[in-house]
C-alpha positions as CSV (number, residue, x, y, z in Angstrom):
1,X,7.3,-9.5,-7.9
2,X,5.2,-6.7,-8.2
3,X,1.8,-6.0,-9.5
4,X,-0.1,-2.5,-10.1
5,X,-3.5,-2.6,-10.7
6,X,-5.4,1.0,-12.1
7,X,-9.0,0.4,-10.9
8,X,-9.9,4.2,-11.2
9,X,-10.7,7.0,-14.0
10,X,-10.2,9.8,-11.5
11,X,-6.1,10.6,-12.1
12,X,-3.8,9.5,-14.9
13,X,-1.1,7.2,-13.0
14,X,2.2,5.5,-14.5
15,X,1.5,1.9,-13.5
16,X,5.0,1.1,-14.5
17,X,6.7,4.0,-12.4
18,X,4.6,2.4,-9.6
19,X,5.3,-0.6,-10.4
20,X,9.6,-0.4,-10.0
21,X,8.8,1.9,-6.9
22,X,6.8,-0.9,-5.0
23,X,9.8,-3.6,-6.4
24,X,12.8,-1.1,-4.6
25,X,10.1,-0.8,-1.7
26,X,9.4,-5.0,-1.7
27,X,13.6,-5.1,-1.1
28,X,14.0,-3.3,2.0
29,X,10.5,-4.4,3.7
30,X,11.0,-8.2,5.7
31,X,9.1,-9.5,2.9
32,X,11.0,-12.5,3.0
33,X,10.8,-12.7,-0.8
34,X,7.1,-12.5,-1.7
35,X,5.4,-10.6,-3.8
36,X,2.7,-8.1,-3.5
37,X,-0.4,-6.1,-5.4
38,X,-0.4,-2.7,-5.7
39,X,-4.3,-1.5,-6.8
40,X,-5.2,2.1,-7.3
41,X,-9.2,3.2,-6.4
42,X,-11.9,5.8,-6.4
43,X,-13.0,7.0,-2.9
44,X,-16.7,5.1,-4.1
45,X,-14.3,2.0,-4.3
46,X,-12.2,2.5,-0.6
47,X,-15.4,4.0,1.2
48,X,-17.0,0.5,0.3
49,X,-14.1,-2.0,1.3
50,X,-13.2,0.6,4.5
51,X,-17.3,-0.4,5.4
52,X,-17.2,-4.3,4.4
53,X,-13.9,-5.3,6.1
54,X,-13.1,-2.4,8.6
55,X,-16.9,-2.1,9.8
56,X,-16.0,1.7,9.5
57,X,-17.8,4.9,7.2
58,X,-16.3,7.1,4.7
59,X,-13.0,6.3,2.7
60,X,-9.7,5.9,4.2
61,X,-5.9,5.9,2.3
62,X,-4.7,2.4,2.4
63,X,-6.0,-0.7,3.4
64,X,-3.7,-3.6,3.2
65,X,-5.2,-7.4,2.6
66,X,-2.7,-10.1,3.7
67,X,-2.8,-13.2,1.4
68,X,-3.2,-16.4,3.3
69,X,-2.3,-18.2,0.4
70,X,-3.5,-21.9,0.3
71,X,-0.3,-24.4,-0.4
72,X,-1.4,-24.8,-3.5
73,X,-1.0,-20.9,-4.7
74,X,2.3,-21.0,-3.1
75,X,3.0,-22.7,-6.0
76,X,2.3,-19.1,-8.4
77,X,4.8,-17.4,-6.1
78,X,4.9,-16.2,-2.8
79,X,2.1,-13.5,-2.4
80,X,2.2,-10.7,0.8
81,X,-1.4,-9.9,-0.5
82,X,-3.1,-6.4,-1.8
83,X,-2.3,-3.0,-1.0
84,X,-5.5,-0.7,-1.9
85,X,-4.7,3.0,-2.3
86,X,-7.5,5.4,-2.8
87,X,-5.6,7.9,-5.5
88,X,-8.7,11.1,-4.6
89,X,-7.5,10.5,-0.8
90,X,-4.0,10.1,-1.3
91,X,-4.1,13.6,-4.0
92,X,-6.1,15.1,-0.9
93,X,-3.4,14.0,1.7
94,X,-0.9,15.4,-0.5
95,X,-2.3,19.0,-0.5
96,X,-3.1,18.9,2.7
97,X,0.5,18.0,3.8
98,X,2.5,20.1,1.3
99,X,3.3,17.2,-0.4
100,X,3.5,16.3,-4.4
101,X,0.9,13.3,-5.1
102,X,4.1,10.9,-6.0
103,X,5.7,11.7,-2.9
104,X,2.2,10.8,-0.7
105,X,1.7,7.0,-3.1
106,X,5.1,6.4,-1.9
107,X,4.4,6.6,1.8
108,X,1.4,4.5,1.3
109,X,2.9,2.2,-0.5
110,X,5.3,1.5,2.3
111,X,2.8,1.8,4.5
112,X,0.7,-0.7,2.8
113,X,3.7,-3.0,2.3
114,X,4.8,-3.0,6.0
115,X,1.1,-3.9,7.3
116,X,1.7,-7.0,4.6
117,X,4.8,-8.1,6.4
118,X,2.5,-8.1,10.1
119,X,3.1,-4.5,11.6
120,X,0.4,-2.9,13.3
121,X,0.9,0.9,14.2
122,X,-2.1,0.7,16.5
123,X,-1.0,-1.8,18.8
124,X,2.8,-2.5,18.2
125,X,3.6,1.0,20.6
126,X,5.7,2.7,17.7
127,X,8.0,-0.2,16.2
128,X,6.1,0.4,13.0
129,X,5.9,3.9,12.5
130,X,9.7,4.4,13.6
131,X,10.9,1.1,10.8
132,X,8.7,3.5,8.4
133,X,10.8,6.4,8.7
134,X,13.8,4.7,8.9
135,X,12.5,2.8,5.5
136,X,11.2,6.5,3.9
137,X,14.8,8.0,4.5
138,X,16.9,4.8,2.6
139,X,13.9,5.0,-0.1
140,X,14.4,9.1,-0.2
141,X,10.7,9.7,0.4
């Protein structure tokens, strides 16, 4: 199960088009049938979580929180954790790479959803990035 969170004023967002997006997404990840958060930010928001749990300045796209769920919160359901996306970055992103916005939340939604499920693109040498694309093309995105 899915849940999309609109913590920002900055763009208008369809949290229930994001919502059955990240649920198709959820299938094809190794989620292993847990659930996930999907919460939408300001920059203000991301540049303040990038500093207090990356140690690093300025905003970022995504940043992924696993869960560690305690036994007894196993009990709500099966929880992957929180995907952050900042929506100003991501609408940046998007221009920069010719894409629309939708296209660009749908990357980093993946994105965000495969770091859940333990893939590191910075040490894993490529498995990541390569199950991405493979996972963009049966997702059309």
């Amino acid at each position: 199960m899915i849940e999309v969170v609109n913590r920002q004023r900055k763009l208008p967002l369809d949290c229930e088009r994001w919502r059955a997006f990240a649920e198709r997404a959820l299938r094809v990840v190794p989620a292993k049938g847990a659930g996930a958060t999907v919460a939408f930010v300001s920059d203000r928001a991301m540049r303040e979580l990038n500093r207090r749990w990356r140690g690093k300045r300025g905003t970022t796209d995504v940043l992924s929180f696993p869960a560690g769920q305690e036994e007894f919160e196993k009990g709500e359901g099966l929880s992957l954790g929180d995907v952050v996306i900042s929506v100003e970055q991501a609408a940046r992103q998007a221009a920069e790479h010719g894409l629309d916005f939708e296209n660009e939340v749908e990357q980093l939604v993946l994105h965000g959803l495969l770091h859940l499920c333990g893939y590191d693109h910075e040490t894993d040498g490529g498995e990541m990035n390569a199950l991405e694309l493979r996972l963009r093309r049966r997702l059309g995105i």
